[in-house]
N, CA, C and O of each residue as an XYZ file, in Angstrom:
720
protein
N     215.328   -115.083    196.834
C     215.372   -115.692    198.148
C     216.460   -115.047    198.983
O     217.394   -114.490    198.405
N     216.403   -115.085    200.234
C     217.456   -114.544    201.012
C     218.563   -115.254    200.952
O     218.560   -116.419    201.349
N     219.567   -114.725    200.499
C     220.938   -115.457    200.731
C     221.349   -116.578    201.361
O     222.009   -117.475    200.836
N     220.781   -116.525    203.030
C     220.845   -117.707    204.130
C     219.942   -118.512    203.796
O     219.883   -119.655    204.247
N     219.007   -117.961    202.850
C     218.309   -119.471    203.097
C     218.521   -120.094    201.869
O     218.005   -121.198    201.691
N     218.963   -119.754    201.289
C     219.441   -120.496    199.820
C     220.077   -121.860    199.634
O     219.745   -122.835    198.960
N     221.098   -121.618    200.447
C     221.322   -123.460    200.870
C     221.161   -124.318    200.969
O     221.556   -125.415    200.576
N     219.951   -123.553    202.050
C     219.006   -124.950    202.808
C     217.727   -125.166    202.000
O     217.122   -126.200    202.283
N     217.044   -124.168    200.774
C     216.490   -124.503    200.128
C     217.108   -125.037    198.975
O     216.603   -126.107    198.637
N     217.971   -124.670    198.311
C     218.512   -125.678    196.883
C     218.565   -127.265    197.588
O     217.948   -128.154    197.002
N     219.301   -127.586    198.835
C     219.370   -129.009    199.369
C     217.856   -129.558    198.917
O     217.653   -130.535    198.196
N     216.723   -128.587    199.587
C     215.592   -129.199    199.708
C     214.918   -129.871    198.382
O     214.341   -130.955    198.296
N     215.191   -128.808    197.289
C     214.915   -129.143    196.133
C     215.603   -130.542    195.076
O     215.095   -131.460    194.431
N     216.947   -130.089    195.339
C     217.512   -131.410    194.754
C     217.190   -132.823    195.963
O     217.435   -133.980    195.619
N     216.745   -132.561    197.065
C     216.185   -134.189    197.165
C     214.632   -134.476    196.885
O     214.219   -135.607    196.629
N     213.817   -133.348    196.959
C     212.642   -133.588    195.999
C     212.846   -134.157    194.748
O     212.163   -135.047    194.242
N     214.139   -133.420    194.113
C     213.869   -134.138    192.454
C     214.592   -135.405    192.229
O     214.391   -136.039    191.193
N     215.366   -135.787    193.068
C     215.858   -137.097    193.522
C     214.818   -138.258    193.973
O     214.932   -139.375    193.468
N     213.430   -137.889    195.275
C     212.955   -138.553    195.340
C     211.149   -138.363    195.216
O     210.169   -138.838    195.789
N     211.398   -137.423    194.163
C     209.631   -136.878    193.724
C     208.574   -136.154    195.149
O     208.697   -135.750    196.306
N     207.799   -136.303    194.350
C     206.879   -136.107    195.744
C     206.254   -134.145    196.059
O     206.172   -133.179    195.300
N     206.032   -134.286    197.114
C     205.691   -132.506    197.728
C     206.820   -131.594    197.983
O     207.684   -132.116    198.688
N     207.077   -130.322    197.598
C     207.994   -129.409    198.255
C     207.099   -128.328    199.119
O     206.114   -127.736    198.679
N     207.630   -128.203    200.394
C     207.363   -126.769    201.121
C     207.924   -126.451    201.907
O     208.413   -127.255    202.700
N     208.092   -125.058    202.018
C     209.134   -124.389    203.112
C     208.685   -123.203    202.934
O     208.126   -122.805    201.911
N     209.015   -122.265    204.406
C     208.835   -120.734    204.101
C     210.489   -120.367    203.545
O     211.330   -121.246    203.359
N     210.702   -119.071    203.360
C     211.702   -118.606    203.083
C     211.197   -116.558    203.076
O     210.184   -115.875    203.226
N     212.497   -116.383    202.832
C     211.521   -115.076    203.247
C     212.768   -114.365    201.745
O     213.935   -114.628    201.454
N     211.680   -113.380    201.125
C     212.164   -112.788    199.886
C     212.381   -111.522    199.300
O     211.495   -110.687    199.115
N     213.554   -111.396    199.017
C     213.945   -109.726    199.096
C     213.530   -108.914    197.916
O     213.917   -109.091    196.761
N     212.633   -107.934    198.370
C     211.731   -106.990    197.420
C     213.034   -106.127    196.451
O     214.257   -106.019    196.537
N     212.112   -105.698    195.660
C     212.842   -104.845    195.170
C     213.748   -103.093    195.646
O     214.763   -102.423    195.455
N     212.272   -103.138    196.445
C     212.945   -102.015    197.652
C     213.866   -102.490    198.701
O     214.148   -101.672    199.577
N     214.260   -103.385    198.752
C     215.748   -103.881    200.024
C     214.591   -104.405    201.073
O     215.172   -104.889    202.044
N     213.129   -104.484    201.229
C     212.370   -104.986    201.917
C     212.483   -106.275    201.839
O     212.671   -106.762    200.724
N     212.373   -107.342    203.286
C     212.012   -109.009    203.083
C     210.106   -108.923    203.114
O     209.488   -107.912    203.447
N     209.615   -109.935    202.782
C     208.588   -110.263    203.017
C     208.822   -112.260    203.591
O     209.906   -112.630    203.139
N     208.462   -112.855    203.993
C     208.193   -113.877    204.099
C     206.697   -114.703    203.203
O     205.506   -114.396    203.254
N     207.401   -115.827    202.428
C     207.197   -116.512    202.032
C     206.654   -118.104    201.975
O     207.560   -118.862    202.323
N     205.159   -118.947    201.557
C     205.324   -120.058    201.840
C     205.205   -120.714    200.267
O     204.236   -120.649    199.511
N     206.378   -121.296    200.061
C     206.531   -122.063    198.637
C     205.892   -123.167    199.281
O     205.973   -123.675    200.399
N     205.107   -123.428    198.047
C     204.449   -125.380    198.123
C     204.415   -125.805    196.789
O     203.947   -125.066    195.923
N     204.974   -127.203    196.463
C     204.969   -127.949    195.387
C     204.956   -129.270    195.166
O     204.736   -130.302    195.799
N     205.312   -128.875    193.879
C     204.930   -131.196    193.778
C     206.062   -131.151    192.697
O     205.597   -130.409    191.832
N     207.044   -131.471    192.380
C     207.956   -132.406    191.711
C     207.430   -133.208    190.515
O     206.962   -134.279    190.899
N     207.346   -133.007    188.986
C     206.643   -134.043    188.404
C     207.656   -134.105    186.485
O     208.248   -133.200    185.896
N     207.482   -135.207    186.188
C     208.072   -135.297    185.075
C     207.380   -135.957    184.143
O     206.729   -136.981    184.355
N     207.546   -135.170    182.675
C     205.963   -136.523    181.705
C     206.850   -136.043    180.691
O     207.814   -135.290    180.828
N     206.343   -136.643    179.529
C     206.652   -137.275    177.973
C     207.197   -135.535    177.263
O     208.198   -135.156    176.656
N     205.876   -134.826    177.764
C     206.202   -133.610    177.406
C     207.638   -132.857    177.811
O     208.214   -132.135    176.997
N     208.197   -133.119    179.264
C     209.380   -132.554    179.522
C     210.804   -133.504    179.636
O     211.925   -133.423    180.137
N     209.975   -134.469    178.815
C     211.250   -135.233    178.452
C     212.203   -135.625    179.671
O     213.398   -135.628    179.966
N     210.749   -136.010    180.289
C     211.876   -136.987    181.568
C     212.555   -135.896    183.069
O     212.574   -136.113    184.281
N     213.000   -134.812    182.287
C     213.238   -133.387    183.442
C     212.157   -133.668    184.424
O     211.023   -134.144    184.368
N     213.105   -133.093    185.536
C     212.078   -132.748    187.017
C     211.451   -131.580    186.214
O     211.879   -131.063    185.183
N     210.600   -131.355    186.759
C     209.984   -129.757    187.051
C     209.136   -129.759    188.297
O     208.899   -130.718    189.032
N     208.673   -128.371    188.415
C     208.512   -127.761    189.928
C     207.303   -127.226    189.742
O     207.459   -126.216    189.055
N     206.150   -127.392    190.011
C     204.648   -127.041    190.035
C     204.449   -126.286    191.042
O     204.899   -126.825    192.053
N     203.921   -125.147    191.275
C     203.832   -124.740    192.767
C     203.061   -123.258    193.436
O     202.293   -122.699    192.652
N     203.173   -122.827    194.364
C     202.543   -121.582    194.099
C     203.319   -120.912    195.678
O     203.583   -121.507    196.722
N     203.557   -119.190    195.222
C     203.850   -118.891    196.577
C     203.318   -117.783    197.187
O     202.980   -116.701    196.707
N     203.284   -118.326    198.645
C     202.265   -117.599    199.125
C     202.453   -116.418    200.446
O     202.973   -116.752    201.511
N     202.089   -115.408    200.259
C     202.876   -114.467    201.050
C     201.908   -114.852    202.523
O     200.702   -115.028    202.693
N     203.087   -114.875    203.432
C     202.402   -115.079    204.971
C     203.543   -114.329    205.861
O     203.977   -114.874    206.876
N     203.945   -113.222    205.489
C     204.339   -112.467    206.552
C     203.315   -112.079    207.485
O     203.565   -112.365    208.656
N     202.177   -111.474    207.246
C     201.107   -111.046    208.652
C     201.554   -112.637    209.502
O     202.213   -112.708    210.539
N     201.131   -113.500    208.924
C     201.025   -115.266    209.742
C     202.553   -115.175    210.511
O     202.421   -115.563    211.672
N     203.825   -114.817    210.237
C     204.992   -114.513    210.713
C     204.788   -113.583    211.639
O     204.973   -113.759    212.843
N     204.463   -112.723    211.204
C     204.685   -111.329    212.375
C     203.949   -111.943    213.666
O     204.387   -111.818    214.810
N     202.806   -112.600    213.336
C     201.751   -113.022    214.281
C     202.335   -113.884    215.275
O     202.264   -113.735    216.495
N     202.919   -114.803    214.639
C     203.925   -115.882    215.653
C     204.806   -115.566    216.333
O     205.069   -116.097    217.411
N     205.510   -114.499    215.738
C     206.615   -113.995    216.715
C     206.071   -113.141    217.851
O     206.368   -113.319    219.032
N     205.207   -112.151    217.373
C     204.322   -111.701    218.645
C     203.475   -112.356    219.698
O     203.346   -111.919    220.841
N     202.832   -113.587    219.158
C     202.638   -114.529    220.222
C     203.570   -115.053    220.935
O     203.386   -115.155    222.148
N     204.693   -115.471    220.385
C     205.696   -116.143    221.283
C     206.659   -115.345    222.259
O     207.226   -115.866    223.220
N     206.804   -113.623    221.782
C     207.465   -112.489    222.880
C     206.340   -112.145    223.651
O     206.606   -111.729    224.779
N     204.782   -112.231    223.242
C     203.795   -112.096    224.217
C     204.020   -113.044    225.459
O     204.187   -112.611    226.599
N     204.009   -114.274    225.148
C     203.971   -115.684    226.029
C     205.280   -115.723    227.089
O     205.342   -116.211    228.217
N     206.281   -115.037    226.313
C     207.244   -115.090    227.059
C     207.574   -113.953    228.105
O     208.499   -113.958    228.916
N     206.598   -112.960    227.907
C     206.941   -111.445    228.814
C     205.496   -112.548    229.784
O     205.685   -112.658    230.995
N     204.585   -113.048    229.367
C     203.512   -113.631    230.642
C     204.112   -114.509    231.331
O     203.696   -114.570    232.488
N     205.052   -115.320    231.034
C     205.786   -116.303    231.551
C     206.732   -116.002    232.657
O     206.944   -116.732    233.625
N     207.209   -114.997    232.443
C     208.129   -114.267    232.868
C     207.388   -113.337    234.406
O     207.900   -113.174    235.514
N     206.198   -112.933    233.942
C     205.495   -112.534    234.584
C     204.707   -112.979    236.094
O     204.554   -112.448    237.194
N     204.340   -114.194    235.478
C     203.786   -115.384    236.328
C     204.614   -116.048    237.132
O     204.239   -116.365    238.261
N     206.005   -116.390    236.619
C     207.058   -117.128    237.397
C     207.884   -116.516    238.391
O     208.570   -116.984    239.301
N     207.559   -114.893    237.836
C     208.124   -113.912    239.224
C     207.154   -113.438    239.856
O     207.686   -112.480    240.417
N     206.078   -113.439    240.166
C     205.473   -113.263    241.211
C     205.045   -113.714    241.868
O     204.576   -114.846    241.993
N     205.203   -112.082    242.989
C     205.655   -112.519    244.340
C     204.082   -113.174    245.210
O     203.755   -112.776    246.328
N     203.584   -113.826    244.710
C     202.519   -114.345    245.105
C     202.228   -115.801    244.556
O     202.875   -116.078    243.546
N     201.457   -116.692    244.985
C     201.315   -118.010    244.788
C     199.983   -117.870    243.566
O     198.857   -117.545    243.941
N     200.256   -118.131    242.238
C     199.315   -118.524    241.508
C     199.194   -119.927    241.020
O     199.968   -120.645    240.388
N     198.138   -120.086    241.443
C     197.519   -121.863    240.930
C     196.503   -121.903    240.101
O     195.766   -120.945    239.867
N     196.406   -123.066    239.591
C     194.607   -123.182    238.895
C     194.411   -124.832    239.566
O     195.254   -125.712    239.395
N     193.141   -125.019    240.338
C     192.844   -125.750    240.841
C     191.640   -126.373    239.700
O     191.073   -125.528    239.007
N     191.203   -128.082    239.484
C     190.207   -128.136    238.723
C     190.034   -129.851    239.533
O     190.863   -130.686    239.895
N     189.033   -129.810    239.551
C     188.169   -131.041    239.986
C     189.024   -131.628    241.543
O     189.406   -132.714    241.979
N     189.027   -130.196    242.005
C     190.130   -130.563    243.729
C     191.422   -131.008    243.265
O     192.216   -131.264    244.171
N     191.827   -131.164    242.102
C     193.694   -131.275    241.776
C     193.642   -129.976    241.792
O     192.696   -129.193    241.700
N     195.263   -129.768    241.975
C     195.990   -128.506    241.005
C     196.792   -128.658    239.799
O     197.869   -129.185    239.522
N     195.860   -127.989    239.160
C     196.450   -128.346    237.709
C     198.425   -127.368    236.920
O     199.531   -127.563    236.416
N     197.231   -126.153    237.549
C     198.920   -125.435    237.407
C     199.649   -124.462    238.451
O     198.846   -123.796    239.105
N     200.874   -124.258    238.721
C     201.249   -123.542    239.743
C     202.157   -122.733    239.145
O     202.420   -123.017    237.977
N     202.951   -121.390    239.842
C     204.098   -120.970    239.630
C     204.754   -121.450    240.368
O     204.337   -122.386    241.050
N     206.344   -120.843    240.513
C     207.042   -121.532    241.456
C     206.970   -121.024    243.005
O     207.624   -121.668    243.826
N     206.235   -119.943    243.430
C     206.213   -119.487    244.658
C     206.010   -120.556    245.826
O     206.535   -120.322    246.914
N     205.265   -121.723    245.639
C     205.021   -122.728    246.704
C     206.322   -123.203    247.043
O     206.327   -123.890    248.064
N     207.743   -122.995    246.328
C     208.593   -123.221    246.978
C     209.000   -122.517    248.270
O     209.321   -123.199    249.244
N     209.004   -120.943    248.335
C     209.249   -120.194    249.275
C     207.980   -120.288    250.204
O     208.237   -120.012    251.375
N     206.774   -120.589    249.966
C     206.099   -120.731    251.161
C     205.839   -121.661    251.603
O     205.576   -121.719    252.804
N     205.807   -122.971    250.639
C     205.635   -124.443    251.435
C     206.635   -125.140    251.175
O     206.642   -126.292    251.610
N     207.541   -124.752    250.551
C     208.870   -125.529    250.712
C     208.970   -126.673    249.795
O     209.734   -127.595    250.081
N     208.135   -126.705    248.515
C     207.678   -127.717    247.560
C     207.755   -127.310    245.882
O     207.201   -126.384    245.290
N     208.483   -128.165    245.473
C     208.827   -127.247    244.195
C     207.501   -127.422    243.576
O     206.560   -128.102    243.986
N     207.574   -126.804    242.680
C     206.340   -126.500    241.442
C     205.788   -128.118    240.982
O     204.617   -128.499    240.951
N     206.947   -128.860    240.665
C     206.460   -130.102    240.330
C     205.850   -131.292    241.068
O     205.341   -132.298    240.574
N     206.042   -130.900    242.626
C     205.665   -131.361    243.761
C     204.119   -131.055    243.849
O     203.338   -131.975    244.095
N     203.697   -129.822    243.657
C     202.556   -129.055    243.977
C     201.216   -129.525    242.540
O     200.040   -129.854    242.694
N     201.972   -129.381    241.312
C     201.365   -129.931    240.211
C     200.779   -131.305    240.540
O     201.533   -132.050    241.168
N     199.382   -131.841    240.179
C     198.577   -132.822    240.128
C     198.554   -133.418    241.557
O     198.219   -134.594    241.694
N     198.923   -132.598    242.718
C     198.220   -132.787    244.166
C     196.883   -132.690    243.918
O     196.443   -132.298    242.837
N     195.854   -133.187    245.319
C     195.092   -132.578    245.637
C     194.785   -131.517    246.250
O     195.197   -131.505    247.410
N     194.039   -130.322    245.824
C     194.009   -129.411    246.153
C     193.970   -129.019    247.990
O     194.176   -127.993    248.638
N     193.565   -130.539    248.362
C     193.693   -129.478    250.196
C     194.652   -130.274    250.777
O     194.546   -130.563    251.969
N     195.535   -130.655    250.142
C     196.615   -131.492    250.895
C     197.381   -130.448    251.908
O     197.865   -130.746    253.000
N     197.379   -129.652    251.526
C     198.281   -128.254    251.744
C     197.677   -127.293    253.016
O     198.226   -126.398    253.658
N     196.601   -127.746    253.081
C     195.449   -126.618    254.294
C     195.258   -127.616    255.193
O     194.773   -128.746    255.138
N     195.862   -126.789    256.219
C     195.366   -127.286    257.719
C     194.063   -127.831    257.696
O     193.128   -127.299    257.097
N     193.964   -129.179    258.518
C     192.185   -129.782    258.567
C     191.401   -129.016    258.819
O     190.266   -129.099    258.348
N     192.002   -127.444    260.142
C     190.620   -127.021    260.506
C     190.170   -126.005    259.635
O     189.391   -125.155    260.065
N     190.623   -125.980    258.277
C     190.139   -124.880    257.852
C     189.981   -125.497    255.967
O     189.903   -124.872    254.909
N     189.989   -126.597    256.212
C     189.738   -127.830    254.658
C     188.503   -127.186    254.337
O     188.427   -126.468    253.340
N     187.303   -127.425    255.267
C     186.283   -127.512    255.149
C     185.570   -126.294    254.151
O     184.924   -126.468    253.117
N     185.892   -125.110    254.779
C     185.661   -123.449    254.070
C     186.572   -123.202    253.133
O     186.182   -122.122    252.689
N     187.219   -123.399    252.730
C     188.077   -123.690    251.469
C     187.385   -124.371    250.805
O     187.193   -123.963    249.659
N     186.808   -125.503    251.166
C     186.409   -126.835    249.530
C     185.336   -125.878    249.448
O     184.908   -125.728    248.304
N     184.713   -125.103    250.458
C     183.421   -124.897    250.052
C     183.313   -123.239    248.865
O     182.567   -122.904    247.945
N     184.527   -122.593    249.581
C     184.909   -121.332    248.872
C     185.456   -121.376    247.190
O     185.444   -120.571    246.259
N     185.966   -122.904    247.404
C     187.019   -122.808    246.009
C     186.319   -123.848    245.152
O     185.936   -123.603    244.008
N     186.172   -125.004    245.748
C     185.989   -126.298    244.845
C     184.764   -126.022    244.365
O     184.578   -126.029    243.148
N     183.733   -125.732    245.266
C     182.187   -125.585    244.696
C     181.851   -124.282    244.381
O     180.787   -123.771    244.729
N     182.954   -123.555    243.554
C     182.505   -122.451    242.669
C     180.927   -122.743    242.041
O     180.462   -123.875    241.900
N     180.173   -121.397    241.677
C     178.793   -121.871    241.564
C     179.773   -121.245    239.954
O     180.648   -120.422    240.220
N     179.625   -121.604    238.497
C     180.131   -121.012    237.323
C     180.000   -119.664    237.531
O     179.233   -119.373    238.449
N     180.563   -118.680    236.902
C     180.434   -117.674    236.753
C     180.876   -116.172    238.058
O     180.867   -114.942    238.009
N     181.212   -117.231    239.089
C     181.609   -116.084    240.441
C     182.578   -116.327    240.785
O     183.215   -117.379    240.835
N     182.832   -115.032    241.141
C     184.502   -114.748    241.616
C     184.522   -115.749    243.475
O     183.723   -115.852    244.406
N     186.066   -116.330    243.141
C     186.242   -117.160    244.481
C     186.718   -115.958    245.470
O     187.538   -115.044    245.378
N     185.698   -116.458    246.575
C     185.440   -114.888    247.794
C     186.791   -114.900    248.506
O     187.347   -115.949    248.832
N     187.420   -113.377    248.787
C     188.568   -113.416    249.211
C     188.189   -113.919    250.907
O     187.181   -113.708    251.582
N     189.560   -114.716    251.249
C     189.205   -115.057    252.671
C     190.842   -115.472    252.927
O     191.736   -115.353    252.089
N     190.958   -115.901    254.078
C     192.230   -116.316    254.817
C     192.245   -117.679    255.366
O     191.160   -118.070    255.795
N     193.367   -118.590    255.455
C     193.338   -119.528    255.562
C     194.864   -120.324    255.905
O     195.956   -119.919    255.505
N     194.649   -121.443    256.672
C     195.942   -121.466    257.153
C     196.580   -122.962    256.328
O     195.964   -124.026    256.264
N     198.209   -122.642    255.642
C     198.878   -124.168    254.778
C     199.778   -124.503    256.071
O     200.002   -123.888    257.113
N     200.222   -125.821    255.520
C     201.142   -126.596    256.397
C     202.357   -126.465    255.761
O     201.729   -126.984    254.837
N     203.143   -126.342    255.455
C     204.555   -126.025    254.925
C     205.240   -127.797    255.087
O     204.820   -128.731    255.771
N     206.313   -127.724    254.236
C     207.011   -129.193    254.190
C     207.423   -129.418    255.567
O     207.310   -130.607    255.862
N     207.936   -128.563    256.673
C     208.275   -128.868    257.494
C     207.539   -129.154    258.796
O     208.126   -129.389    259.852
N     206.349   -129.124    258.669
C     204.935   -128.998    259.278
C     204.382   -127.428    260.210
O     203.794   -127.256    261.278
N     204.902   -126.552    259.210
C     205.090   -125.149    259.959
C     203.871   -124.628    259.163
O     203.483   -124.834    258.013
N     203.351   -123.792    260.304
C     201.658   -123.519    259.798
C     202.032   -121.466    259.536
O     202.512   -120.546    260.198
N     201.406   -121.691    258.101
C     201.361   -120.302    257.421
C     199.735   -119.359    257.074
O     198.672   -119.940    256.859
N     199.858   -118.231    257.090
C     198.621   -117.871    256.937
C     198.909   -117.477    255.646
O     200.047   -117.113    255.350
N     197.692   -117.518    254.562
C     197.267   -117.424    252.992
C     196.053   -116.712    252.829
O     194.945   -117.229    252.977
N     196.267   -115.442    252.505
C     194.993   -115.407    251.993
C     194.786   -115.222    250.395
O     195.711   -114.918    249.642
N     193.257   -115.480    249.918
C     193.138   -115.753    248.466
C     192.489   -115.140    247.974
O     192.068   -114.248    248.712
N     191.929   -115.099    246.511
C     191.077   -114.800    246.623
C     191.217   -115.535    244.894
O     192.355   -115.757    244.481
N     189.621   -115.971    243.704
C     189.981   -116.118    242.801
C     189.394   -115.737    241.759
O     188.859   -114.640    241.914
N     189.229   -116.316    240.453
C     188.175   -116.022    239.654
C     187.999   -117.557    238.578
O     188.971   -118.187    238.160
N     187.174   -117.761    238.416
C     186.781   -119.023    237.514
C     187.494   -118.784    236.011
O     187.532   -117.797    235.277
N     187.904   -119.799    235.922
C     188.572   -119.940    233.854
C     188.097   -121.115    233.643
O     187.478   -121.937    234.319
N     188.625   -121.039    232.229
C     188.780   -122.577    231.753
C     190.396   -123.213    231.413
O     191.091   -122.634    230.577
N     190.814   -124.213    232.003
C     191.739   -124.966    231.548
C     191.779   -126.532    231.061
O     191.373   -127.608    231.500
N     192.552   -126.024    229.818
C     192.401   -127.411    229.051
C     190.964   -127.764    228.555
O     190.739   -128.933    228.244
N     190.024   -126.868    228.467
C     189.238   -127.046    227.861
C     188.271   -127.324    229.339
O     187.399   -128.094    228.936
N     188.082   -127.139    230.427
C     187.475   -127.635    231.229
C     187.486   -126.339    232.438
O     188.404   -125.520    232.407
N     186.703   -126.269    233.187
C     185.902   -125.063    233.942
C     187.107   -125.627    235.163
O     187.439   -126.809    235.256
N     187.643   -124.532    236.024
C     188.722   -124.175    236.681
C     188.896   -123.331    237.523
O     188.499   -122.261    237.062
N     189.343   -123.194    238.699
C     189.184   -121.580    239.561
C     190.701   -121.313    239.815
O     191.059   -120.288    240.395
């Protein structure tokens, strides 16, 4: 086992054999070549007539480094998109059933409304009346499968200051549910 984790696994073990039951944890384990691999130990704690009352440790271990490597690359993936999305210089939303479901933070610099303001609005709170109409019809009544047609359109800003937007989108799914 790796040195650091030795600690925190012997703890784990002596309260398994203190209070019976399942053991599991990863740990990650040093090859014979100076290589780690990561590790998932799983067990059960059990004592009978035969071991004379002794804990013993039943168990099996199971190599899940690919399952490691995988997580960490999802989570520096997620975080370079995150990163991505929250700096640009453009307003991205996902609108679904006329709410907005998700935003970046750009609606602050153009409507003056933080991100959490803008989250679970209705989608035309934000568009001038005279131009609600070609919007619900451009965005909300996506037919499945087509891109939302680029066009221009005018928001009201927090201060009632009128901005021009133009958009343009493409249909997803969020949360399990059809989205533009």
């Amino acid at each position: 086992l790796h040195t650091e984790d030795r600690p925190k696994i012997e703890a784990k073990m002596r309260e398994q054999v203190r209070a019976g039951g399942r053991l599991e944890f990863d740990s990650t384990l040093l090859l014979t070549n100076g290589s780690y691999r990561w590790v998932l130990v799983a067990g059960a704690m059990f004592s009978s007539a035969r071991t004379q009352g002794m804990p013993q440790l039943m168990g099996v271990v199971m190599y899940i480094t690919g399952r490691k490597k995988a997580e960490t690359d999802l989570v520096r993936e997620e975080k370079k998109y995150r990163q991505r999305v929250n700096n640009a210089n453009e307003w991205l939303l996902v609108s679904q059933i006329g709410m907005i479901r998700f935003s970046n933070p750009m609606p602050r610099q153009i409507l003056g409304y933080m991100r959490e303001e803008i989250v679970g609005a209705p989608f035309g709170k934000y568009i001038h009346p005279d131009d609600l109409q070609l919007v619900t019809k451009n965005h909300l009544t996506l037919p499945a499968g087509n891109f939302v047609p680029r066009d221009m359109f005018r928001v009201i800003d927090q201060n009632g200051v009128m901005h021009w937007l133009e958009t343009s989108g493409v249909p997803c799914e969020w949360e399990g549910s059809a989205a533009a």
